[in-house]
C-alpha positions, 0 to 999 in steps of 0.5 A: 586575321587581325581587325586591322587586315587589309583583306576581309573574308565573308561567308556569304552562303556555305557554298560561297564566299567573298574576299574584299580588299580595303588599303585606301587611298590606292589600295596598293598590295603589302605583305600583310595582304600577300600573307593574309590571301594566302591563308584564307586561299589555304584555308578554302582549299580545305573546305569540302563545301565552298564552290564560288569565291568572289574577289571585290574591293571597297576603295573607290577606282582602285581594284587590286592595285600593284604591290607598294614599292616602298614594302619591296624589302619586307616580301613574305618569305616562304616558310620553308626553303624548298616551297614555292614563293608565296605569292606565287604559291597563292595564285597557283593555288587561286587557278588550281582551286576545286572552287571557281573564283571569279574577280569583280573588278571595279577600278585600276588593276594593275601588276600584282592586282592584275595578276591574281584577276588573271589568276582567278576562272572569270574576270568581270569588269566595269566598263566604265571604272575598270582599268588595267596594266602590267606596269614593272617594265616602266619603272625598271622591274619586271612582272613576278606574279604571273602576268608574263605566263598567263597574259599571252594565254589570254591576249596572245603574244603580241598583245602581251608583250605592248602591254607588258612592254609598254606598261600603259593602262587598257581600259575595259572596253579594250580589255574584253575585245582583247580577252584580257577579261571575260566580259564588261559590262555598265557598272550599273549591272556588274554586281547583279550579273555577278550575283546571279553568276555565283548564285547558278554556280553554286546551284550546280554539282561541285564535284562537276564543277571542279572536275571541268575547272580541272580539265581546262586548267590542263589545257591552259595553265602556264607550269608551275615553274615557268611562275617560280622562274619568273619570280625569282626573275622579279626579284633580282630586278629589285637590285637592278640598275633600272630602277632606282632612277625611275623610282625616284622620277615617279616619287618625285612626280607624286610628290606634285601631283598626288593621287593622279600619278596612281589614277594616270600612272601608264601616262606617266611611266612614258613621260617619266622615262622619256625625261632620263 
């Protein structure tokens, strides 16, 4: 991993270990960091030790956010024809780790970032700086990641697709109600709780630990091509015709007001669309 990575690995203890994402000023998603996680996730479930992998950010107000529209012709590719894509591979591997991971989710968090948060056992939130979104439909694309498999097995149907369909941002009071995460909680108190979390965690019997991760995920998870199909489904949305034209009603809109299309970015895809 070179200096200049967008994502940071840090062994915290030998049983744990924490993963931040810095691409500021939005900390959008690039194929460096799709590529990079997915090393590092490769690597951990290598690891005889690592029980507790937290997922953290060190931009202000934004998470994991989505991936950067300009990078959409550079996706990592597979290394072999016949392996799943890799960011699918990625949070497959995420759900299916022997480790728990856990995501400490602290400002907007929204399309791929929102996916791996579901991707990862335990979401917890900042009530007053967590926000989130599945918000491809607006702009013309559809969600690759896995948003559209594991967001109604949280929320349920209806609620999945208002927040699929309607690609608005929920914050995190509506989010916990919703189940779309664990539980939120004052930001004040987020990083101590989830502390405490990873340190009772990593204080039990991991073969115990994976063994019940393993017998959830059996009752839970979305199969594995149910994620394959929609990727290759979010690709071909790519070339469609509906994005080019909102694509460049949001550039246009950026280009005005800056930084606040990303802060405001749900507000925005409605009246974006309403105007063509």
């Amino acid at each position: 991993m070179s200096q200049s990575s967008t994502i940071h690995l840090e062994r915290t203890t030998p049983q744990t270990a924490r993963i931040t994402f810095a691409n500021p000023p939005m900390n959008l998603v690039i194929p460096e960091t799709v590529v990079t996680l997915h090393e590092i996730v490769r690597g951990l479930d290598d690891d005889p030790d690592i029980q507790v992998v937290v997922f953290a950010c060190e931009v202000p107000d934004f998470f994991f956010n989505h991936f950067d529209g300009a990078e959409a012709g550079n996706l990592p590719v597979p290394e072999h024809e016949d392996d799943a894509p890799v960011w699918t591979d990625l949070v497959l591997r995420l759900s299916k780790a022997a480790y728990v991971s856990i995501a400490a989710i602290r400002g907007r968090t929204r399309g791929a970032g929102n996916e791996l948060a579901l991707a990862c056992d335990l979401r917890y939130a900042s009530r007053e700086k967590a926000f989130f979104g599945q918000p491809e439909v607006g702009v013309g694309i559809v969600p690759g990641g896995g948003g559209a498999e594991r967001l109604p097995r949280s929320i349920g149907r209806d609620r999945a697709l208002e927040a699929i369909l309607g690609s608005a941002d929920y914050d995190a009071d509506l989010a916990e109600r919703w189940g779309w995460v664990t539980r939120a909680m004052p930001d004040a108190e987020l990083d101590v709780f989830v502390d405490a979390m990873v340190a009772r965690l990593a204080s039990f019997d991991r073969q115990a630990l994976a063994t019940a991760k393993a017998m959830v995920g059996r009752a839970t998870l979305p199969p594995d091509a149910d994620l394959i199909a929609s990727y290759g489904a979010f690709v071909d949305s790519l070339t469609g015709p509906g994005l080019l034209p909102r694509a460049m009603a949001l550039g246009a809109l950026a280009a005005d007001k800056g930084l606040d299309v990303e802060y405001q970015l749900g507000e925005y895809l409605g009246q974006i669309n309403q105007s063509l």
